[in-house]
Wavefront OBJ file of the C-alpha trace (Angstrom):
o trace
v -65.522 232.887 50.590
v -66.120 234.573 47.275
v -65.633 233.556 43.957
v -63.385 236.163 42.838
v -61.849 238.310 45.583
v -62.213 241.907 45.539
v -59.073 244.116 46.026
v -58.069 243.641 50.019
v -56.386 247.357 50.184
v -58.862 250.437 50.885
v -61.741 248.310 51.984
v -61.505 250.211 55.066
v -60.655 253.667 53.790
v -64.532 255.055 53.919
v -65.581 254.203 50.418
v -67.875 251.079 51.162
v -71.304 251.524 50.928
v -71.976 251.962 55.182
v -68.813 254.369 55.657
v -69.829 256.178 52.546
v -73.206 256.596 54.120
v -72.507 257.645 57.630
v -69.411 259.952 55.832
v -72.305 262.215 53.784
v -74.774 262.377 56.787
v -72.099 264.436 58.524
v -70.957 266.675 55.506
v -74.588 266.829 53.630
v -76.105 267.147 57.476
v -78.482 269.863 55.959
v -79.056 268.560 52.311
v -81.912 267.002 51.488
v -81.277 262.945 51.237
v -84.962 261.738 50.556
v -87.894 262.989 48.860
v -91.261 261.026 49.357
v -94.479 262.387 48.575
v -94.797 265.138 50.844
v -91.766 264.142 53.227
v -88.466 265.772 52.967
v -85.958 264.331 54.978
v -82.171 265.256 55.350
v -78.712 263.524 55.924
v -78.884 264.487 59.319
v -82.040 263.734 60.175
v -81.885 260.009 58.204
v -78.476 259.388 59.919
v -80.014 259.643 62.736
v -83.014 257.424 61.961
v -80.955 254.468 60.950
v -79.220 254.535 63.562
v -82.091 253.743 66.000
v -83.062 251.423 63.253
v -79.461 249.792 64.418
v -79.306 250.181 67.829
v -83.100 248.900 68.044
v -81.730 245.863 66.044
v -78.711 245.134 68.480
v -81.263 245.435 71.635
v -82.812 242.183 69.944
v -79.918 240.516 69.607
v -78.779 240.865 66.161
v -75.441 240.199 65.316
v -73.034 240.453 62.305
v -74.046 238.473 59.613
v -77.614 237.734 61.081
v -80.682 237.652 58.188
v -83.012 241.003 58.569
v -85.777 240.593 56.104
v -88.242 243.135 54.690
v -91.393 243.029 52.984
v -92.896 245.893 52.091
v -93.781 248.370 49.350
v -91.288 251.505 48.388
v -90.657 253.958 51.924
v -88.798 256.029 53.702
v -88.898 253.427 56.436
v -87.771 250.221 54.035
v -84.596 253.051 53.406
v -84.111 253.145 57.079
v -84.293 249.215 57.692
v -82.386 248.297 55.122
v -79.140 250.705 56.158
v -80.340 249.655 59.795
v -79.465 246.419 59.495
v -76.379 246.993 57.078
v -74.934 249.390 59.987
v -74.720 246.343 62.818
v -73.252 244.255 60.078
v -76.769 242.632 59.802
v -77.739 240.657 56.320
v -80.216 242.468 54.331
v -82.878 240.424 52.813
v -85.348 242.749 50.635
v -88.121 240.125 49.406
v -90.039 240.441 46.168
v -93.735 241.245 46.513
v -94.894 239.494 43.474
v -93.846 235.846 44.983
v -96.228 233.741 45.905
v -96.711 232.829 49.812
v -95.147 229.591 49.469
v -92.405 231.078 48.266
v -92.356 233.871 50.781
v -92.520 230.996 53.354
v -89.064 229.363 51.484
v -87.563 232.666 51.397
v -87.621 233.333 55.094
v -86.564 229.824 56.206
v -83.394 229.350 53.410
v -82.150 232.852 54.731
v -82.339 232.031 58.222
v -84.233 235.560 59.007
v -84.417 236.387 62.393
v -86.261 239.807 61.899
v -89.001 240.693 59.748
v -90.388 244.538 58.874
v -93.494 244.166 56.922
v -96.009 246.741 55.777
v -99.839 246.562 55.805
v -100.676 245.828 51.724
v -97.969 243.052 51.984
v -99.371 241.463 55.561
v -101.746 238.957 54.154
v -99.083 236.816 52.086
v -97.350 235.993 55.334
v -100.025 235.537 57.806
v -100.798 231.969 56.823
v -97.505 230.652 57.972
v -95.568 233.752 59.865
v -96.339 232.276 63.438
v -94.771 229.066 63.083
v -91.695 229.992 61.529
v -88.731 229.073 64.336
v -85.923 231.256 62.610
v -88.094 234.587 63.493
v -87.232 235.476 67.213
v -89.316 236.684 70.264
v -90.332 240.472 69.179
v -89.052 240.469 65.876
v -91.969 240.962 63.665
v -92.231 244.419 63.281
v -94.779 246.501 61.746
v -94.601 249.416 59.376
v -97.982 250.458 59.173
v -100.452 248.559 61.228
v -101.062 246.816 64.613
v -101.791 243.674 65.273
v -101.542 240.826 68.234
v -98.134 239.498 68.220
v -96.351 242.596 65.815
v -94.212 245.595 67.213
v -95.350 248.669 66.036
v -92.210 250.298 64.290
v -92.193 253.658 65.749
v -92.675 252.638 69.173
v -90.134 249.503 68.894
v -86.956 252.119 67.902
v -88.444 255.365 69.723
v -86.017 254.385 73.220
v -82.990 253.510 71.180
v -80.090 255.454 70.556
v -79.551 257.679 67.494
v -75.381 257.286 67.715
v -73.667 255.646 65.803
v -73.136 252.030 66.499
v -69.569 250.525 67.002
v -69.492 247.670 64.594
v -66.212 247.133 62.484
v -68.207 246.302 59.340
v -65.232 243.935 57.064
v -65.136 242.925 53.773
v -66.704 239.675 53.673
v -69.557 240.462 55.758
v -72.783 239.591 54.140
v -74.532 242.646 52.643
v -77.375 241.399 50.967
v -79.280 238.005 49.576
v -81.540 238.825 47.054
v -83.840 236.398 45.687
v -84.570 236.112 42.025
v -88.420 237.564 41.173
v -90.177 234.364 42.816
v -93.399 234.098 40.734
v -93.402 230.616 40.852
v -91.524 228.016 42.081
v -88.681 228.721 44.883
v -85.856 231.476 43.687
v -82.357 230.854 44.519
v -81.055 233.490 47.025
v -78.263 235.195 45.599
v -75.389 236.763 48.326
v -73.802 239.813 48.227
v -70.828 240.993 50.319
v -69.838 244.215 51.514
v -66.505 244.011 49.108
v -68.640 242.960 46.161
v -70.714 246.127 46.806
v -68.104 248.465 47.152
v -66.956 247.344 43.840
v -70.699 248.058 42.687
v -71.297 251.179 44.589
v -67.908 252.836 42.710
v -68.697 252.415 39.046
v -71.445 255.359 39.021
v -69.344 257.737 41.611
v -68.187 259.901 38.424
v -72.553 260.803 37.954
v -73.517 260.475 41.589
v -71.027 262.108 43.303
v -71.704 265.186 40.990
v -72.865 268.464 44.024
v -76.906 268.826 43.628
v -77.961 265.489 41.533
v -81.505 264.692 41.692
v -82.026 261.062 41.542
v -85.414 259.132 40.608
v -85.857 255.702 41.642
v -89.321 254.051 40.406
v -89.099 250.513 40.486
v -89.314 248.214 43.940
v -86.260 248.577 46.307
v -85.688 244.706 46.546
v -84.954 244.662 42.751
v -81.095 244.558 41.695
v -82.193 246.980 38.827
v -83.107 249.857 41.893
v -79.529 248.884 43.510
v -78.295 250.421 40.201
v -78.879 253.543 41.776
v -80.469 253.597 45.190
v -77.016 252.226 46.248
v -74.770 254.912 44.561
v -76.891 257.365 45.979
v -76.609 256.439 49.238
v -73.420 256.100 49.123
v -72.464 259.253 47.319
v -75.072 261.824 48.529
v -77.514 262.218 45.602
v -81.209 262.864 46.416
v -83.305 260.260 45.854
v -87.076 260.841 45.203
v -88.578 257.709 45.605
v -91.949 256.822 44.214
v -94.178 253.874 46.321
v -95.676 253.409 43.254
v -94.665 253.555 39.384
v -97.273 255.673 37.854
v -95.985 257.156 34.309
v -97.573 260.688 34.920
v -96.514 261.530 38.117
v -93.058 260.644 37.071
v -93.234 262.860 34.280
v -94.516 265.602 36.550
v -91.432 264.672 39.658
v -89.080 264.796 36.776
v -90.210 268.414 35.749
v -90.859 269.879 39.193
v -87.725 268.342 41.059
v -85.456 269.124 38.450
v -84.455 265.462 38.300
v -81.500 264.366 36.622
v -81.140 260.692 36.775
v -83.523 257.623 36.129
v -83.403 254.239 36.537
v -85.960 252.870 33.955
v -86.680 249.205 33.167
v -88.634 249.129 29.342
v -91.941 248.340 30.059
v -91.794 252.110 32.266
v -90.400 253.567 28.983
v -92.845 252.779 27.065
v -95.548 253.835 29.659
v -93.763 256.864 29.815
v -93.880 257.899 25.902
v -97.359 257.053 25.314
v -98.483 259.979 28.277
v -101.242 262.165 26.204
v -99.377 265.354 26.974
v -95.953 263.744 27.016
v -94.711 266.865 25.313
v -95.950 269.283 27.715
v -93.747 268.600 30.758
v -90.322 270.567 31.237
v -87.851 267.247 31.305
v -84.454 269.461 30.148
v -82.717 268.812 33.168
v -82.682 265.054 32.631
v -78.735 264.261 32.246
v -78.853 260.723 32.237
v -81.717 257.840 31.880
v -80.403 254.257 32.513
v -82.162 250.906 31.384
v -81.837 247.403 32.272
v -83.355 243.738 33.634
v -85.001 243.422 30.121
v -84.783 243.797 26.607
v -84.868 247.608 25.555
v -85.807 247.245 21.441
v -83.791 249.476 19.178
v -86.915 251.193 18.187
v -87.528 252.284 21.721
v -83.572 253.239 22.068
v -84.673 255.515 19.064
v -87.438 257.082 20.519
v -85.623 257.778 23.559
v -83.280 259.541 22.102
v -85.616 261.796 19.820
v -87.710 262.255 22.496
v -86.199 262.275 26.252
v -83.500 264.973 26.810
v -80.006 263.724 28.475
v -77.639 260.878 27.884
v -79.448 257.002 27.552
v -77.570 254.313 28.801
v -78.345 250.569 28.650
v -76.857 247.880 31.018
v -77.160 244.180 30.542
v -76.097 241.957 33.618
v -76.820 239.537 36.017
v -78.116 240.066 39.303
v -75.026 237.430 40.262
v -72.489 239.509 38.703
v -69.871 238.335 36.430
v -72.115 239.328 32.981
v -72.110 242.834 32.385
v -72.125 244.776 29.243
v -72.980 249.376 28.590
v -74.242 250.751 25.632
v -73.887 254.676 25.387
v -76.745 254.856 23.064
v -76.277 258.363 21.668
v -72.296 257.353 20.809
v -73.181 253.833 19.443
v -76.209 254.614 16.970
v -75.629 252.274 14.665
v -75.362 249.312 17.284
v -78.668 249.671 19.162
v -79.762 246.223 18.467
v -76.745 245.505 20.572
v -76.306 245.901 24.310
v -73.118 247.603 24.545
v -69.449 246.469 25.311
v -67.756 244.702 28.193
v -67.683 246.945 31.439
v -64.774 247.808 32.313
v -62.621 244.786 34.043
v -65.225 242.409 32.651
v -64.081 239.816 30.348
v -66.603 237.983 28.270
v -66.026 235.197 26.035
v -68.870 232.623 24.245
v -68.570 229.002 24.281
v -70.285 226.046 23.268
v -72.470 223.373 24.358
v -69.817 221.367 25.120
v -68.508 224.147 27.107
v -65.719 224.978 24.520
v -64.747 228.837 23.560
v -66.061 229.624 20.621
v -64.226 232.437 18.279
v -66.089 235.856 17.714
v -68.625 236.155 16.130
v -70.180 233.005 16.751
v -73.591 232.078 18.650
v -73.163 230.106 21.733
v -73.525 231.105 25.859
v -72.285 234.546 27.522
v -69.816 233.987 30.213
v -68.106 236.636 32.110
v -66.049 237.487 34.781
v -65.382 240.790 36.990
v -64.966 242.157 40.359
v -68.707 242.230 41.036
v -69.772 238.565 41.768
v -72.144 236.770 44.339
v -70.625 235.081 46.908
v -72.682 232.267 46.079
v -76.148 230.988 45.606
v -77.686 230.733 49.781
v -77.523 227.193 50.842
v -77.062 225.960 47.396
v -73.719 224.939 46.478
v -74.585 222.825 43.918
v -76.425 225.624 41.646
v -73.583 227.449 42.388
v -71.351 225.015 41.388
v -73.835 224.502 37.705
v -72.932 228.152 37.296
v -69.382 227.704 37.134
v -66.782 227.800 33.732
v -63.116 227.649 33.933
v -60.922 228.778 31.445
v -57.870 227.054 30.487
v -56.324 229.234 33.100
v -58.836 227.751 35.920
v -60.089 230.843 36.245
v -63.595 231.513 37.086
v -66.427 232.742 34.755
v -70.047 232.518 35.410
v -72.796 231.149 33.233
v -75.310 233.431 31.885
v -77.991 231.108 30.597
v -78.324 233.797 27.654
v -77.371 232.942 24.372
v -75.883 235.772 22.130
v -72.795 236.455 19.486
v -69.822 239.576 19.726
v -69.176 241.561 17.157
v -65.304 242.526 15.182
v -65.767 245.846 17.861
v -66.876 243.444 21.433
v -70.849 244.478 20.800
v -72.742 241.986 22.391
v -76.029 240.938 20.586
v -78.455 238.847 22.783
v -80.875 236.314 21.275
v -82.294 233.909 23.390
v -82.595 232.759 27.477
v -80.632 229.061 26.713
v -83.789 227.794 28.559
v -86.107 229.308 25.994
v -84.377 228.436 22.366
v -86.971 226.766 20.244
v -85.828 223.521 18.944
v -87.752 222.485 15.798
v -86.587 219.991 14.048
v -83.387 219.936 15.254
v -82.854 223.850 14.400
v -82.331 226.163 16.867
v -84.475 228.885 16.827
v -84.396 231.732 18.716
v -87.125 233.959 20.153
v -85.171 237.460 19.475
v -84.824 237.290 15.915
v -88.516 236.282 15.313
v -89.945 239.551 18.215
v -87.624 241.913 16.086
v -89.451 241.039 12.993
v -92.732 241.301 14.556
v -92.132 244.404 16.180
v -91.454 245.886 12.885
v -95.003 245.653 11.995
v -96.688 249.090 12.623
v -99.562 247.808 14.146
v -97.530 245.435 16.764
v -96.978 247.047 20.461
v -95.363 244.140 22.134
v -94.078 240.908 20.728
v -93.379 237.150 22.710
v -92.390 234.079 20.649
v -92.625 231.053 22.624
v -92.122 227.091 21.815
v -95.309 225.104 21.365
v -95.400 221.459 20.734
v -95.443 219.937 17.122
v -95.590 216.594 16.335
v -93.977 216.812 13.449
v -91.276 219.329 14.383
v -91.309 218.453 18.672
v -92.102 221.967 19.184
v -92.586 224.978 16.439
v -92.686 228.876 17.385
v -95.594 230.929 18.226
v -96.468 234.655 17.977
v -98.333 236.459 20.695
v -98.735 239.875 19.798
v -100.277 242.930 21.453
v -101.254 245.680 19.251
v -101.286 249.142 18.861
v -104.500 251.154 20.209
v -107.040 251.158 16.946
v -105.116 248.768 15.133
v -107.293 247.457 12.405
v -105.390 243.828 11.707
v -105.585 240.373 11.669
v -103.455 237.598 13.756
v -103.380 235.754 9.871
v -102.528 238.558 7.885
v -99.917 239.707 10.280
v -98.205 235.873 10.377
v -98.349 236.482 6.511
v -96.025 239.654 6.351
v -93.826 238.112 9.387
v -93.452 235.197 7.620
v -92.456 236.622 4.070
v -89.627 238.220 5.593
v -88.338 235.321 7.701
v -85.892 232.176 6.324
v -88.161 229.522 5.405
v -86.703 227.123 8.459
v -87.585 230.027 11.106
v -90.937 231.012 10.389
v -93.720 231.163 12.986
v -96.350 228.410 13.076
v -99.445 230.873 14.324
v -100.262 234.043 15.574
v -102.270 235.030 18.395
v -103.617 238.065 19.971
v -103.211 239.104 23.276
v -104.697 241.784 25.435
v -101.305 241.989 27.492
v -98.073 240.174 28.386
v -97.467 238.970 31.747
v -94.490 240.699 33.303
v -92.596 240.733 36.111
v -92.331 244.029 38.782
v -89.310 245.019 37.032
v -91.226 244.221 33.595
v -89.250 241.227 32.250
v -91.913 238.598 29.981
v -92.499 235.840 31.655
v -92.916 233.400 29.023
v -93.157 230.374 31.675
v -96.511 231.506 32.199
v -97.102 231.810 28.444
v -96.066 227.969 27.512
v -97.664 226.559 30.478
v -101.318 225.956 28.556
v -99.832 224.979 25.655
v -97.219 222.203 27.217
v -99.718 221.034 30.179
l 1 2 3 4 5 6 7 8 9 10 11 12 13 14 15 16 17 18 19 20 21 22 23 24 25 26 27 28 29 30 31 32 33 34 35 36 37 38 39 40 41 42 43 44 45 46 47 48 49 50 51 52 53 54 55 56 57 58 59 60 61 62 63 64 65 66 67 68 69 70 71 72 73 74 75 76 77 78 79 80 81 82 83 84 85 86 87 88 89 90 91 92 93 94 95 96 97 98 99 100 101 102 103 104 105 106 107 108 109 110 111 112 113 114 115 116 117 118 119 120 121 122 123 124 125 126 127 128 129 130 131 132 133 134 135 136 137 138 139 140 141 142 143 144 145 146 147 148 149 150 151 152 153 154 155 156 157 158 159 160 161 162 163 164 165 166 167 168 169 170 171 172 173 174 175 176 177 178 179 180 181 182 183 184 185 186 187 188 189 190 191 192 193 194 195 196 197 198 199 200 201 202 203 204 205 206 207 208 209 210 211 212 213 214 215 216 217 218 219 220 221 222 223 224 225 226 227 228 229 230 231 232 233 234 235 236 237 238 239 240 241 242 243 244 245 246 247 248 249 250 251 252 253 254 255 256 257 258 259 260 261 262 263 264 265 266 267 268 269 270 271 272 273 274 275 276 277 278 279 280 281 282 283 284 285 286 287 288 289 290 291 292 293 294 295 296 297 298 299 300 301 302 303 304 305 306 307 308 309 310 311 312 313 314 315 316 317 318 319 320 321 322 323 324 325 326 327 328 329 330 331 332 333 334 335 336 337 338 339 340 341 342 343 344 345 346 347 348 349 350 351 352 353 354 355 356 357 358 359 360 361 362 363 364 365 366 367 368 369 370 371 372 373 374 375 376 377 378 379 380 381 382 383 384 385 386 387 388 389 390 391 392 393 394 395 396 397 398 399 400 401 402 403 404 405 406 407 408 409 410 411 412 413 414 415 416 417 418 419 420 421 422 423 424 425 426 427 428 429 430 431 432 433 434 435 436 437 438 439 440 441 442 443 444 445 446 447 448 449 450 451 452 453 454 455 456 457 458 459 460 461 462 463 464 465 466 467 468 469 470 471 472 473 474 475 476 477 478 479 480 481 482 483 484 485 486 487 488 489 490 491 492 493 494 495 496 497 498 499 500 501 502 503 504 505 506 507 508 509 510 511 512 513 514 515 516 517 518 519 520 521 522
């Protein structure tokens, strides 16, 4: 049961992601749904696909609320799996390529998964252990791309089954999705979606993607929440949807130009990429209406750039994959807040508390909690975590943890300054990462910015600078602690600075600064 119920009238009155779907195959029948690379693929003729992709699915035995999981790079035939499995009521399980095969392993077995599609570059992280996994039935490892003893070659698996429609009453609390946080290391929690709880998600972008003749971008992995942004709405709404198997900053710039794209889904680390294009300015992007940002920190000095530089609305959203969190910033109507990210979506009510898990008035530092219509149905398997995630007002009303730390403004602008797991305690202070990046990123020789805990003796742990600078930056890691320092309070300053040739990052280019204290702590 979820968390917080979604309305219970007009489930069932076509706007849900599935009935939204099948709904635009018949009345865009013609109109192209899917652009990638040289493939151009309509309503009709995806409609149609999927359904196979359904009926193949049912002809294995897989019923509402079974686990269909897929591992595979960016495709037309992820697209058709995914809404495959979403038509017979199936559980969609999109797993993130950058986890490690243990983790892969975990994945498969806390979802249950009877079904796997998997694609030839992704193969070798699941051969070590994909025979002996129980949950996977007879004939359902399917492949993509390749052939091999023991795997179903895709084409030939759906080419005998129907392309109708099946007849599967798909209801509220059906499980849509579990998505798994970006698995690196360790074993992610699997976070559960329902088809209510992605209606809810699927209608707060209908006003853009329900606009005739929108041209859609999507550039980051289709497992990612951040791509759900959009991929979802589109879907559901009938935009075209270019998709890219690859980020590459060039050949978006040149999509954007000669597909007359008009939205983008953009985490920062593509930004960037995207600016720094020699002949950036040479490439037609005026019919760019709208460029969205999330999953990591956008600086205000990229928000400015933007701006200056990339025609059409920017928007940033700051959330949680879970739901509950969720903030906008309209850049261009909010100038002088783009340290900030944005307000309260609307029917999302945020409030700070304390350690002690007591609400603290505005303006003060403490945790983000929130509550809306979109939130998980709970953490797969793990009722305790979900449990830890839990706040209750003095309504007993339930909010969800964040785990960020940040302050609201007199006008509900949230500023964000520290993951709770990554404030710096030195010396009993609490320091946080934020404050000390912004000043380093002022420097004009500083790209990219991480500040990270180390351990002190005197202090317990004291915070350190690891820069990346600009191309042909003529500096010094000493000189540049020197200026950061000077401008910093004397109980915040950094202990070091080092030099880095690049950050690690996840695929949807969030720091992970585990990976940067590991050396320091082991």
């Amino acid at each position: 049961m979820n968390i917080i119920e979604t309305p219970e009238s007009n489930f069932q009155d076509g706007n849900d992601i599935v009935s939204g779907f099948q709904e635009i195959t018949q009345t865009k029948s013609g109109e192209i749904a899917i652009i990638f690379k040289n493939r151009r693929i309509t309503w009709h003729e995806l409609g149609k696909t999927i359904n196979k992709v359904a009926n193949g699915l049912i002809k294995l035995g897989i019923q509402k609320n079974d686990r269909v999981c897929i591992l595979s790079k960016n495709s037309v035939e992820y697209v058709e799996v995914f809404f495959g499995a979403l038509i017979v009521g199936a559980c969609a399980v999109p797993l993130p390529s950058m986890a490690s095969t243990d983790a892969l392993k975990m994945m498969i077995l806390d979802s249950n998964s009877k079904v796997i599609f998997t694609s030839k570059d992704m193969k070798a992280l699941i051969d070590p252990f994909i025979d002996g996994i129980e949950c996977i039935i007879s004939n359902g490892k399917i492949a993509f791309d390749f052939e091999d003893v023991g795997w179903c070659d895709y084409t030939k698996w759906m080419a005998n089954s129907s392309d109708q429609k099946p007849d599967v009453k798909i209801e509220k609390n059906d499980d849509f999705n579990i998505i798994y946080s970006s698995g690196t290391t360790g074993v992610p929690k699997g976070i559960t979606h329902t088809h209510g709880v992605r209606k809810v998600f699927g209608e707060g972008l209908k006003d853009i993607f329900s606009v005739p003749g929108m041209v859609n971008i999507i550039s980051t992995p289709l497992y990612s929440n951040t791509t759900m942004v959009t991929w979802l709405s589109s879907m559901r709404w009938g935009t075209t949807s270019i998709i890219m198997e690859k980020f590459d900053a060039r050949e978006f710039l040149k999509l954007c130009e000669t597909e007359k794209v008009n939205v983008a889904m953009l985490v920062p680390v593509q930004y960037d990429r995207i600016l720094r294009v020699a002949d950036f300015n040479s490439f037609d992007l005026s019919s760019m209406l709208v460029k969205f940002s999330t999953s990591a920190p956008l600086k205000a000095t990229m928000k400015r750039q933007i701006l200056d530089r990339i025609p059409g609305e920017l928007v940033e959203f700051y959330g949680l994959t879970e739901g509950g969190v969720s903030t906008m910033l309209i850049a261009s109507e909010h100038q002088d807040k783009l340290e900030s990210v944005g307000q309260p979506q609307e029917n999302t009510e945020l409030k700070v508390i304390d350690e002690e898990g007591r609400e603290l008035p505005m303006g003060q530092t403490g945790e983000l909690v929130g509550r809306q219509p979109f939130m998980m149905k709970g953490y797969e398997n793990r009722l305790d975590a979900t449990n830890e995630m839990l706040w209750y007002d003095q309504d007993g009303r339930a909010f969800f943890r964040s785990g960020d730390i940040g302050r609201l403004d007199e006008d509900g602008f949230l500023y964000l300054l520290d993951r709770k797991k990554d404030v710096i305690i030195s010396g009993g202070l609490n320091i946080y990462a934020t404050d000390l990046e912004n000043e380093l990123l002022k420097h004009p020789a500083v790209h990219e910015a991480a500040v990270i805990g180390i351990p002190s003796e005197q202090w317990g742990e004291t915070p350190l600078g690891l820069v990346v600078l600009e191309e042909d930056a003529n500096e010094t890691p000493e000189r540049i602690l020197e200026w950061v320092n000077s401008r910093l309070g004397k109980s915040h300053r950094l202990y070091r600075v080092e030099f880095r040739d690049d950050l690690p990052k996840s695929s949807i280019g969030k720091v992970l600064k585990k990976e940067l204290r590991q050396k320091y702590w082991d």
